[in-house]
TORKE-68757 format. One record per residue: residue in one letter; y, x, z of N, C-alpha, C in turn; residue number from 0. Coordinates in Angstrom, 1 decimal, decimal comma, always signed. Example, Ala and Ser with C-alpha at 12.3 -4.5 7.8 and 13.67 -1.06 7.14 Angstrom:
2
type->A npy->-5,7 npx->+13,2 npz->+7,8 capy->-4,5 capx->+12,3 capz->+7,8 cpy->-3,3 cpx->+13,2 cpz->+7,8 seq->0 .
type->S npy->-2,2 npx->+12,8 npz->+7,1 capy->-1,1 capx->+13,7 capz->+7,1 cpy->+0,0 cpx->+12,9 cpz->+7,9 seq->1 .
***
This chain:
139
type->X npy->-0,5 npx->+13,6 npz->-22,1 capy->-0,2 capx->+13,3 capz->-20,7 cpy->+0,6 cpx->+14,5 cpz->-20,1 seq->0 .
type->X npy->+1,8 npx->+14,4 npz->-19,6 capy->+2,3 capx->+15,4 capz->-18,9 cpy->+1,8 cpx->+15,6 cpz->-17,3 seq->1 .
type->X npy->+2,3 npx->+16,9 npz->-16,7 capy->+2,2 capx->+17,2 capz->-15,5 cpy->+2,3 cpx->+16,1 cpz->-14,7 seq->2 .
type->X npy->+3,4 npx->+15,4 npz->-14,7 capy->+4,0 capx->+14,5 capz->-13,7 cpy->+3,1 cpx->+13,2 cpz->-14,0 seq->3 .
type->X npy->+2,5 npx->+12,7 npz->-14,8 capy->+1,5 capx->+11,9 capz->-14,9 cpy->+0,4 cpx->+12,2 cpz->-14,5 seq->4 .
type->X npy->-0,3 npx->+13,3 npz->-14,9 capy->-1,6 capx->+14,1 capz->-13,9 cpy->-1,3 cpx->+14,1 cpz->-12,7 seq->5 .
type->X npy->-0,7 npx->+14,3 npz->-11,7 capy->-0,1 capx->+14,7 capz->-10,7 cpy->+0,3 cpx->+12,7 cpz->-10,3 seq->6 .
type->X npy->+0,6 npx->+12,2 npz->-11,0 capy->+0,5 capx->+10,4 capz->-10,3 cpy->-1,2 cpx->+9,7 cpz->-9,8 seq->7 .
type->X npy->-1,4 npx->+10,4 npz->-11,3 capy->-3,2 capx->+9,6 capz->-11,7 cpy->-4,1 cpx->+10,5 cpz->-10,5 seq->8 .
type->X npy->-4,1 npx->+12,0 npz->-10,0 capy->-5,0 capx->+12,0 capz->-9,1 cpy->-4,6 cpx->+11,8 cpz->-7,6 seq->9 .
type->X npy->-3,0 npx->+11,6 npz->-7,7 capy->-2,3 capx->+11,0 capz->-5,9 cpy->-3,2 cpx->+9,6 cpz->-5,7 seq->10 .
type->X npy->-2,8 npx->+9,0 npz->-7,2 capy->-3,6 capx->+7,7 capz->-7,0 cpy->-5,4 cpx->+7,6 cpz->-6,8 seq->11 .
type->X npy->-5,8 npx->+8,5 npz->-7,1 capy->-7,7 capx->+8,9 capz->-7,3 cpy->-7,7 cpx->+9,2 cpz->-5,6 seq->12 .
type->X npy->-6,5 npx->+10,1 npz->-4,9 capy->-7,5 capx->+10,9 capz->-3,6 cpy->-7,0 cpx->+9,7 cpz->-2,9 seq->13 .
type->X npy->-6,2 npx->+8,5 npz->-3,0 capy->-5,3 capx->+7,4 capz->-2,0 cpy->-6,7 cpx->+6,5 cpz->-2,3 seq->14 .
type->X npy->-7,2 npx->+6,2 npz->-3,7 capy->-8,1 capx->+5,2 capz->-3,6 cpy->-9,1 cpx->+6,1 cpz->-3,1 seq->15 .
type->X npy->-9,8 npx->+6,7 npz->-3,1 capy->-11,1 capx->+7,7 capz->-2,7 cpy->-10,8 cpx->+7,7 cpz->-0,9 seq->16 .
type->X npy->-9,5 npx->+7,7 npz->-0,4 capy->-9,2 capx->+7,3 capz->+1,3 cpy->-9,5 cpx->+6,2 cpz->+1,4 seq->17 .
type->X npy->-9,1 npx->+4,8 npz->+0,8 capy->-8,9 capx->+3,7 capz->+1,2 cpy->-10,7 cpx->+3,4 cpz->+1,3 seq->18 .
type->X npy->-11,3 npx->+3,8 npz->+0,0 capy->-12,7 capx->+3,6 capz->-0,4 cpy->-13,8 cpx->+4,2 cpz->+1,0 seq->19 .
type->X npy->-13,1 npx->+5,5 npz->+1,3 capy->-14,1 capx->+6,0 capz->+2,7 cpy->-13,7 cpx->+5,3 cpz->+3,8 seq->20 .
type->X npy->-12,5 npx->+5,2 npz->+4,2 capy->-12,0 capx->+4,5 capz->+5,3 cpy->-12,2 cpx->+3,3 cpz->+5,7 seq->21 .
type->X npy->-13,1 npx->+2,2 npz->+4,3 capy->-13,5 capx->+1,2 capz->+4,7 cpy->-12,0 cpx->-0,2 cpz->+4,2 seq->22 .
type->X npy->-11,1 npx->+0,7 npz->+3,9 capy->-10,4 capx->+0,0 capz->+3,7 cpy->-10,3 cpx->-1,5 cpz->+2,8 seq->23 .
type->X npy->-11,4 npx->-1,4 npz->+1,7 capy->-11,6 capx->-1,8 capz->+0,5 cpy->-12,2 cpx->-3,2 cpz->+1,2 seq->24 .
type->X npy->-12,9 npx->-2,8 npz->+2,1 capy->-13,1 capx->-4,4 capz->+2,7 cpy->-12,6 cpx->-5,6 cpz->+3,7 seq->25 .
type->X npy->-12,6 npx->-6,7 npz->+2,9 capy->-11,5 capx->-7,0 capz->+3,6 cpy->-12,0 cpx->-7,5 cpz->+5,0 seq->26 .
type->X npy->-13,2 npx->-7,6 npz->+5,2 capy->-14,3 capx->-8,5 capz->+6,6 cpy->-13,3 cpx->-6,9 cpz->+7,6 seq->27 .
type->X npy->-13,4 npx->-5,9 npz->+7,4 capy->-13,0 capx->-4,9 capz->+8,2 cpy->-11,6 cpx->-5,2 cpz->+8,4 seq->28 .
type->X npy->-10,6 npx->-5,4 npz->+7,6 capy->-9,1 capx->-5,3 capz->+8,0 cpy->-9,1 cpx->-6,7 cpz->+8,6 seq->29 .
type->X npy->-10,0 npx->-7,8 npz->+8,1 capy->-9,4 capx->-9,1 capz->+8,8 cpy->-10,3 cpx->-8,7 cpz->+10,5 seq->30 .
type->X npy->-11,3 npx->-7,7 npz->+10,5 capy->-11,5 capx->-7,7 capz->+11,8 cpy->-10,5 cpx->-6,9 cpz->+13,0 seq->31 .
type->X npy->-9,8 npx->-6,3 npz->+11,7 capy->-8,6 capx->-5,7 capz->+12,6 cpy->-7,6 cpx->-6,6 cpz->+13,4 seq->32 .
type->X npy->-7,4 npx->-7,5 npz->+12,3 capy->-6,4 capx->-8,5 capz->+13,1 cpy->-6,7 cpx->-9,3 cpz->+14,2 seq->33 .
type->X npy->-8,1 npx->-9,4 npz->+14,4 capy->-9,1 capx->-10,5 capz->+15,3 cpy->-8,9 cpx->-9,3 cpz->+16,3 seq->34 .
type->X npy->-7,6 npx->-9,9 npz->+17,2 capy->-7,7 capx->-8,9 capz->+18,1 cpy->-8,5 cpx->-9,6 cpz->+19,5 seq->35 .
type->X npy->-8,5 npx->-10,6 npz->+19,8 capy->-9,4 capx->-11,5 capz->+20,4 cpy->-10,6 cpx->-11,9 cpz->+20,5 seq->36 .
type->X npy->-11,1 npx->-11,5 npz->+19,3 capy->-12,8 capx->-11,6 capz->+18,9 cpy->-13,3 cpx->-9,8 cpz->+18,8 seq->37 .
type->X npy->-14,1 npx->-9,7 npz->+17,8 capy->-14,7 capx->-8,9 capz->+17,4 cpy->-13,9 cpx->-8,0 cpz->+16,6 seq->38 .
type->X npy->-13,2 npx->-7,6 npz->+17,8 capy->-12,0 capx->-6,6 capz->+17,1 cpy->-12,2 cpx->-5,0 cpz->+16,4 seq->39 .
type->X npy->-11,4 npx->-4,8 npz->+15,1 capy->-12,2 capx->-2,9 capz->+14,7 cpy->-11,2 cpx->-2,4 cpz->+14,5 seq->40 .
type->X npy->-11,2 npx->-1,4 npz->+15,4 capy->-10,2 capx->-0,4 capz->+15,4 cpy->-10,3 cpx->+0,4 cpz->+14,2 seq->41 .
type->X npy->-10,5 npx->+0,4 npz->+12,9 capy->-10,6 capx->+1,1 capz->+12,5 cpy->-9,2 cpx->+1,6 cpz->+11,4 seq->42 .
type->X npy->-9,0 npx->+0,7 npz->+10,7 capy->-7,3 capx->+0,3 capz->+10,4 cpy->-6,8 cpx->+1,7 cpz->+11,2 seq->43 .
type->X npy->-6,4 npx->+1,1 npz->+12,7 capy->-5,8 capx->+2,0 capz->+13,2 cpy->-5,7 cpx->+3,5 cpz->+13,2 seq->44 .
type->X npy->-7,0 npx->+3,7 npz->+13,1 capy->-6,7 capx->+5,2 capz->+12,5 cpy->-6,8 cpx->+5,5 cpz->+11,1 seq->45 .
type->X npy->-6,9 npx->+4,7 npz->+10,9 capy->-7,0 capx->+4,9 capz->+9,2 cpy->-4,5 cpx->+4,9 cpz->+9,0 seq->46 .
type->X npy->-4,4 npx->+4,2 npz->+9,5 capy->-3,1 capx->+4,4 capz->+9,6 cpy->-2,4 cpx->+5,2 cpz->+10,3 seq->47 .
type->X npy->-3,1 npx->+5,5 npz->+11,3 capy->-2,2 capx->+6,8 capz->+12,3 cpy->-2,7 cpx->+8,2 cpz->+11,5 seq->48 .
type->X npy->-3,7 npx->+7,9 npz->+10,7 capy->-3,6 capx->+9,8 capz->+9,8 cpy->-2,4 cpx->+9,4 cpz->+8,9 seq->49 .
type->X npy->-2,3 npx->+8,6 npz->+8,4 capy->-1,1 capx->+8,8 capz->+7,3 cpy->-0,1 cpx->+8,9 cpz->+8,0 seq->50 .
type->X npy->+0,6 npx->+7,9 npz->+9,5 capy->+1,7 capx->+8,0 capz->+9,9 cpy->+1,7 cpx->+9,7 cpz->+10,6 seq->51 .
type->X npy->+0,5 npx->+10,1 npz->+10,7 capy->+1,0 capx->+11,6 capz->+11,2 cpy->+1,1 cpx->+12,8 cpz->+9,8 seq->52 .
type->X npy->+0,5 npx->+12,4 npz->+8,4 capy->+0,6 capx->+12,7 capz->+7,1 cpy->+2,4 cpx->+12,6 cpz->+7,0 seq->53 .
type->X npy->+2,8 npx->+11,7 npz->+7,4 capy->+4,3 capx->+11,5 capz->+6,6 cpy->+5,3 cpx->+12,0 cpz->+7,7 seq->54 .
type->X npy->+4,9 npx->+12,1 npz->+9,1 capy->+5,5 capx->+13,0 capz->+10,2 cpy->+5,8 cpx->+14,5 cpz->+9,7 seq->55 .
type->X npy->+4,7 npx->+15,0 npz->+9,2 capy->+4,7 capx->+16,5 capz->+8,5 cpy->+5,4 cpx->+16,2 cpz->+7,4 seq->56 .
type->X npy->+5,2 npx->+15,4 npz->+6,4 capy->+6,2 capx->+15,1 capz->+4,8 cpy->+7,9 cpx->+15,7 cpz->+5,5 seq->57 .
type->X npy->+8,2 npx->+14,3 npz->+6,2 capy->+9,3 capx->+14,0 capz->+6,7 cpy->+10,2 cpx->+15,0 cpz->+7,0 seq->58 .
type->X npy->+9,5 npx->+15,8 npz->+8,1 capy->+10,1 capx->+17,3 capz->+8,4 cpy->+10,1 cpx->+18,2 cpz->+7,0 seq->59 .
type->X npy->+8,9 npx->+18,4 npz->+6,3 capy->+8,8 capx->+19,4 capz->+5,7 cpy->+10,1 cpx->+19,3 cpz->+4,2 seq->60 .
type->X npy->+10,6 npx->+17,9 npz->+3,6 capy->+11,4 capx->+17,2 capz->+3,1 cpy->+12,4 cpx->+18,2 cpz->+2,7 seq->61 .
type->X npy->+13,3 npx->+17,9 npz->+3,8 capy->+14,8 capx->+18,4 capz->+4,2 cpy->+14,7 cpx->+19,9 cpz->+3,8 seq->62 .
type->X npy->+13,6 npx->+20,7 npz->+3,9 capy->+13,8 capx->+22,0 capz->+3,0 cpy->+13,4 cpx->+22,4 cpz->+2,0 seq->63 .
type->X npy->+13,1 npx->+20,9 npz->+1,1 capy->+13,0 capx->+21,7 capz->-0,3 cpy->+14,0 cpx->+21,3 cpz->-1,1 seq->64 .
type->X npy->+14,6 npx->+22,6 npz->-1,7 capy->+15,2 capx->+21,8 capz->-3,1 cpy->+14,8 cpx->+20,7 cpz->-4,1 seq->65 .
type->X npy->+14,1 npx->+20,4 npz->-4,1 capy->+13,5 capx->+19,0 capz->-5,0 cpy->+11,8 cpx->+19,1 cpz->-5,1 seq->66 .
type->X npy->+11,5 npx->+17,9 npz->-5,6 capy->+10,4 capx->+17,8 capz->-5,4 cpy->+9,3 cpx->+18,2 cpz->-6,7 seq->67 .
type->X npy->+8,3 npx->+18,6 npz->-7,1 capy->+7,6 capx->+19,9 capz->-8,1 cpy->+8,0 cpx->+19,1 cpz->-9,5 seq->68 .
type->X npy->+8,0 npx->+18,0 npz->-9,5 capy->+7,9 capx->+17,1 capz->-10,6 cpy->+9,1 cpx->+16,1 cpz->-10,9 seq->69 .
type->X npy->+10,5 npx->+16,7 npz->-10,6 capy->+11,2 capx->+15,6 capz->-10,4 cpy->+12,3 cpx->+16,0 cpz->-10,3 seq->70 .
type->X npy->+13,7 npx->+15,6 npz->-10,4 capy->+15,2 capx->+16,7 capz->-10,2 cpy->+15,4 cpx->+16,4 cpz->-8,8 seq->71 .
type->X npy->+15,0 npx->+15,1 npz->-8,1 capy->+15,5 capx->+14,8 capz->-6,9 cpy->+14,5 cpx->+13,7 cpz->-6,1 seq->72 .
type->X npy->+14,8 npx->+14,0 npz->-5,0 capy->+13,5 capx->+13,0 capz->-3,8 cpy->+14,2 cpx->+11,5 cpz->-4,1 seq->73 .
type->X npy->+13,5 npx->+10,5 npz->-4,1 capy->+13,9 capx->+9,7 capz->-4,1 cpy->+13,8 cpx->+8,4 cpz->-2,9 seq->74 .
type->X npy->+15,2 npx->+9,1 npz->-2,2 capy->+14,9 capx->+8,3 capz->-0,4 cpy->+15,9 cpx->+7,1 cpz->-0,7 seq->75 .
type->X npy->+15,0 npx->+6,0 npz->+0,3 capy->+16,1 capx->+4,7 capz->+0,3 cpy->+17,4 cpx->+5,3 cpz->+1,1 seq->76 .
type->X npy->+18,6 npx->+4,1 npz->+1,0 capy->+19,8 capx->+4,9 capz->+1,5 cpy->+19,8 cpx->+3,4 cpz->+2,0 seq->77 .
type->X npy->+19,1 npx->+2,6 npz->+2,1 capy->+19,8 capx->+1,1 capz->+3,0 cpy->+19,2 cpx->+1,2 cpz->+3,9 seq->78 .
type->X npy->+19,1 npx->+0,4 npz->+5,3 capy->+19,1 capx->+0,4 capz->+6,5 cpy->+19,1 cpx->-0,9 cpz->+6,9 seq->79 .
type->X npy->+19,8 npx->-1,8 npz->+6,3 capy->+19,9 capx->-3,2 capz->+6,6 cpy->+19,0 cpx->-4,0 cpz->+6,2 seq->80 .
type->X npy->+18,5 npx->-5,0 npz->+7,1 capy->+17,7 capx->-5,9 capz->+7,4 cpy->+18,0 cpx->-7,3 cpz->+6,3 seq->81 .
type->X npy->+17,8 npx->-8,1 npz->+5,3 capy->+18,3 capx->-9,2 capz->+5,2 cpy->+17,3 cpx->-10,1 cpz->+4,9 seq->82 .
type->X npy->+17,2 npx->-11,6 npz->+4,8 capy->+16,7 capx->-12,3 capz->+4,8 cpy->+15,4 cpx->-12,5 cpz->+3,5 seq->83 .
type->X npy->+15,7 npx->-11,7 npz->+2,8 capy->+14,7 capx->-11,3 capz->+1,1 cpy->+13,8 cpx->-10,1 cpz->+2,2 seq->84 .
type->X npy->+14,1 npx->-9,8 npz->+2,8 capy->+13,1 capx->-7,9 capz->+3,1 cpy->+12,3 cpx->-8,9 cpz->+4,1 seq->85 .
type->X npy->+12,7 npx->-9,5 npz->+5,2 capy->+12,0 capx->-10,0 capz->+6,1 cpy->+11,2 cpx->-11,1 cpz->+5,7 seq->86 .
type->X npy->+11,3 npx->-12,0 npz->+4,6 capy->+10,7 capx->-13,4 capz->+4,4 cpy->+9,5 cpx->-12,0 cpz->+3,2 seq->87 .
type->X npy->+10,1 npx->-11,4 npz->+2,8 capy->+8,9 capx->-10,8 capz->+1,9 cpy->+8,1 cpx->-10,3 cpz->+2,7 seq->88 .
type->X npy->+8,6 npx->-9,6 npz->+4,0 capy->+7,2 capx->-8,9 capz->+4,6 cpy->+6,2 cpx->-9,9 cpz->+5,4 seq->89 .
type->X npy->+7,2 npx->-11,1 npz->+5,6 capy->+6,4 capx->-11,9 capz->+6,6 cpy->+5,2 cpx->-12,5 cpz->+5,5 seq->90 .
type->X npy->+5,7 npx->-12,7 npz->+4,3 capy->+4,7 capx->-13,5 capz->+3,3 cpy->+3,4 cpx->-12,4 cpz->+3,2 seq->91 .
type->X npy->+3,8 npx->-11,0 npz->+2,6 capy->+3,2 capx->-10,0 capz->+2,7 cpy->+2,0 cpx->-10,3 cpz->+3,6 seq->92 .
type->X npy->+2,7 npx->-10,2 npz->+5,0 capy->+1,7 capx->-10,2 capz->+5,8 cpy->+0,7 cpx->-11,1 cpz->+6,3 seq->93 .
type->X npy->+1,1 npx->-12,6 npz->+5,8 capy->+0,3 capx->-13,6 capz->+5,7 cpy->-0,7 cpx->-13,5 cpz->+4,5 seq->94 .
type->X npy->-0,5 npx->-13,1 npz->+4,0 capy->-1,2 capx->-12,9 capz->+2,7 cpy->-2,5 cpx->-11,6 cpz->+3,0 seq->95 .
type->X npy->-2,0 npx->-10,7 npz->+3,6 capy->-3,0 capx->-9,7 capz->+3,8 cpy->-4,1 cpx->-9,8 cpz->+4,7 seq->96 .
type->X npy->-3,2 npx->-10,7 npz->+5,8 capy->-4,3 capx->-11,5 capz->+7,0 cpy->-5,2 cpx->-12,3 cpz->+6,1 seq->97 .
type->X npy->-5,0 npx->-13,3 npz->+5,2 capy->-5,6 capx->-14,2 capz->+4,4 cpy->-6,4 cpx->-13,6 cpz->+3,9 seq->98 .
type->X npy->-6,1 npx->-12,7 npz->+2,5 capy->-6,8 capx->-11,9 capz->+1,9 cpy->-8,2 cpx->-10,7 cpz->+2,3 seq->99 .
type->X npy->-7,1 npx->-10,2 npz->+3,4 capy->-8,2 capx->-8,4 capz->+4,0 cpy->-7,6 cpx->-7,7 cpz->+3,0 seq->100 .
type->X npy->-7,1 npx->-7,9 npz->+2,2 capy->-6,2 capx->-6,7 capz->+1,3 cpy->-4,8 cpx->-6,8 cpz->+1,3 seq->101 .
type->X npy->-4,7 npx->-5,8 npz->+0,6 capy->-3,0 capx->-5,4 capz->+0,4 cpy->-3,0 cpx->-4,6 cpz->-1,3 seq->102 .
type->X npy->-2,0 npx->-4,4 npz->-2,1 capy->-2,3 capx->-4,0 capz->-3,2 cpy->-2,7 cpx->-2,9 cpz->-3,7 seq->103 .
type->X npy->-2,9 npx->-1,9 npz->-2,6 capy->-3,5 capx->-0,6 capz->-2,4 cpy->-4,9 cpx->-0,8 cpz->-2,2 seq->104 .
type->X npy->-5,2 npx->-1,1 npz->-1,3 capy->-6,7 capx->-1,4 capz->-1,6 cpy->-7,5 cpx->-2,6 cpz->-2,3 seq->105 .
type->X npy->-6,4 npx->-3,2 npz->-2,7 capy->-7,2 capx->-4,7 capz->-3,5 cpy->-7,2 cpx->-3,6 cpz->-5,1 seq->106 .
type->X npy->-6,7 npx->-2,8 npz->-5,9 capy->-6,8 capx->-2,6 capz->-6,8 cpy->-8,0 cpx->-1,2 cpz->-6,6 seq->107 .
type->X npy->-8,2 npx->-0,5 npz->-5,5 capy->-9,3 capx->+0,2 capz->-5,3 cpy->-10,7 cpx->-0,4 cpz->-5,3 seq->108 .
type->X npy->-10,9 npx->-1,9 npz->-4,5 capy->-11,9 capx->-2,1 capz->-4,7 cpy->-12,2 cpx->-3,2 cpz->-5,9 seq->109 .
type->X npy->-11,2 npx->-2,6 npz->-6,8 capy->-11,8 capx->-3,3 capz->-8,1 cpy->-12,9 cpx->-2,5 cpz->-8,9 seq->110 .
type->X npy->-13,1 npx->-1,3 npz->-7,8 capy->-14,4 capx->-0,1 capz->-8,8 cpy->-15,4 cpx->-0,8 cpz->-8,1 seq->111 .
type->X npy->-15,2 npx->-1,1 npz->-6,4 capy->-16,9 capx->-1,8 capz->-6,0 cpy->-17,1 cpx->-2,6 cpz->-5,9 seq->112 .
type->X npy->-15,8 npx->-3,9 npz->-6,0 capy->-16,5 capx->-5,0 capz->-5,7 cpy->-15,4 cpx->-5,4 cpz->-7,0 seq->113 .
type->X npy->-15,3 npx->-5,9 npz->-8,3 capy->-14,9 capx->-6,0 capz->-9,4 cpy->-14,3 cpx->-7,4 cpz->-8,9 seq->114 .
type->X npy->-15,7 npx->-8,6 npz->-8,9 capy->-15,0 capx->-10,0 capz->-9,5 cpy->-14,0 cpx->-10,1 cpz->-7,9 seq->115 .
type->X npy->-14,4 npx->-10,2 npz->-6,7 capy->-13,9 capx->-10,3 capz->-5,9 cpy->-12,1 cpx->-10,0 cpz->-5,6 seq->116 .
type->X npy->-12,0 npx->-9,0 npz->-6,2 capy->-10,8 capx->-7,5 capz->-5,9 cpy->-10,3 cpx->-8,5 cpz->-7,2 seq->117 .
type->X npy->-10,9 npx->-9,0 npz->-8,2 capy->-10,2 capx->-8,8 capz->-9,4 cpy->-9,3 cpx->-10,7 cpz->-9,0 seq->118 .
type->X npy->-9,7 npx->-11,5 npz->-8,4 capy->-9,1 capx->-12,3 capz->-8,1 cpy->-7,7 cpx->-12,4 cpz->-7,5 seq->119 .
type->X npy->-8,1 npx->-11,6 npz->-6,3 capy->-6,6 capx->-10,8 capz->-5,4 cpy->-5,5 cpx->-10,3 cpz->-6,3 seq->120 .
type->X npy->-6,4 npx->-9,3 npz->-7,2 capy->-5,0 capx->-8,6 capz->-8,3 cpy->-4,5 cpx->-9,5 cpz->-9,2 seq->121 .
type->X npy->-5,5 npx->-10,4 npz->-9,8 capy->-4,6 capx->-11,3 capz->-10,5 cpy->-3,6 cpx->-12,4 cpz->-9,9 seq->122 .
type->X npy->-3,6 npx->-12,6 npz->-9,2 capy->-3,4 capx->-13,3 capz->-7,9 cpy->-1,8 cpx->-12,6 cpz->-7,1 seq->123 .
type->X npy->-1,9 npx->-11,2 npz->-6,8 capy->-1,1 capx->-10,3 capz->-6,8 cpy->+0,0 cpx->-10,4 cpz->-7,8 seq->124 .
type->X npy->-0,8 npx->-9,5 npz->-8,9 capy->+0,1 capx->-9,9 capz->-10,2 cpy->+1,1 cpx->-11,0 cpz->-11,0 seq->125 .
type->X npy->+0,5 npx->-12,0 npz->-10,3 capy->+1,2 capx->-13,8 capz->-10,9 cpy->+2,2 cpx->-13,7 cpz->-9,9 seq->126 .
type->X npy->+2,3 npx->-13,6 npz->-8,4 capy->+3,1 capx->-13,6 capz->-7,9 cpy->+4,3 cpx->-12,4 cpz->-8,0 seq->127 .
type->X npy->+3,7 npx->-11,3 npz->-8,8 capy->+4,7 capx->-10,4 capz->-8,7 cpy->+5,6 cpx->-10,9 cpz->-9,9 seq->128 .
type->X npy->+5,3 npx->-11,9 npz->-10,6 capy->+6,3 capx->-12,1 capz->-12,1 cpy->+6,4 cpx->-13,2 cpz->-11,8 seq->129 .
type->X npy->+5,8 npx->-13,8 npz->-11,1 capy->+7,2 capx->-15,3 capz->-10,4 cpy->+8,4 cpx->-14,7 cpz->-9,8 seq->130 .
type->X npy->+8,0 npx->-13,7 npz->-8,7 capy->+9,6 capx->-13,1 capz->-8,4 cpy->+10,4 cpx->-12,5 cpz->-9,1 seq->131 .
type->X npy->+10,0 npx->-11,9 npz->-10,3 capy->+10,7 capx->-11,2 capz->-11,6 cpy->+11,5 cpx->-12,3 cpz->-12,3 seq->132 .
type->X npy->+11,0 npx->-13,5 npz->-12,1 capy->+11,3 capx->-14,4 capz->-12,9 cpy->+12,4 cpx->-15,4 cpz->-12,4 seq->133 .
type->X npy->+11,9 npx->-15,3 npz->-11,1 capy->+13,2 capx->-16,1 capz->-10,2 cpy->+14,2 cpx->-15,6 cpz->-9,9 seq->134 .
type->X npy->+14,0 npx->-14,1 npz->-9,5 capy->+14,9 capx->-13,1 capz->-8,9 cpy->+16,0 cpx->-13,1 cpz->-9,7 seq->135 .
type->X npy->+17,1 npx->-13,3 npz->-9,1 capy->+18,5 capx->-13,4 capz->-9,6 cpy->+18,9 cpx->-11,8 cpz->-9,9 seq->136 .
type->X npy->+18,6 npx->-10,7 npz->-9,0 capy->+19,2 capx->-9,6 capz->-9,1 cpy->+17,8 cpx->-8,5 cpz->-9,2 seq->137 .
type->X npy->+17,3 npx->-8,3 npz->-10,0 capy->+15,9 capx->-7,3 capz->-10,5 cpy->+16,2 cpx->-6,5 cpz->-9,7 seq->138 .
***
């Protein structure tokens, strides 16, 4: 296993070990996030405003490195444009996550505590990600 693999496998260990403290892993909590009418939990929200102030610091700090420790070059999107594939994906996305309480980040985290449950979502996840592989005209 090289550096740049060690360096993926524990990004991924301290992001699920966040998602796992933050509550994120359950989905009764993120669908209470959305119940902004009922028995609403703020907790999402900060669970998201540390990382949006996490990538505030990235963002800035970026532009002054020569490259990044494991890698010849950063790898930033260069589109900007909105089209009808980005928006129908996020809106599906997000129907799905309201449905679910998960998203692929935490549905594969709480496949350490809650296995059969998590393990539905990711298969589930999964099928859908190789229907669009499969339909997708342009990979």
């Amino acid at each position: 296993m090289n550096a740049r693999s060690i360096v993926a496998l524990l990004s991924g260990v301290v992001f699920g070990a966040g998602l796992a403290l933050g509550g994120m892993t359950d989905p009764a909590r993120v669908r209470g996030f959305l119940d902004l009418f009922g028995d609403w939990d703020p907790t999402l929200a900060f669970v998201m405003g540390g990382a949006v102030l996490v990538m505030v610091l990235v963002w800035r700090l970026q532009p002054r490195l020569a490259h990044p420790l494991f890698a010849e070059a950063f790898a930033i999107p260069t589109r900007k444009d909105l089209d009808a594939r980005l928006i129908g994906g996020a809106a599906l996305f997000g129907v799905g996550w309201g449905i679910a309480g998960l998203c692929p980040g935490p549905g594969i985290a709480a496949l350490v505590i809650e296995p059969v449950g998590a393990a539905v979502f990711v298969i589930a996840m999964l099928a859908g990600m190789g229907l669009v592989r499969l339909t997708e005209r342009n990979p």
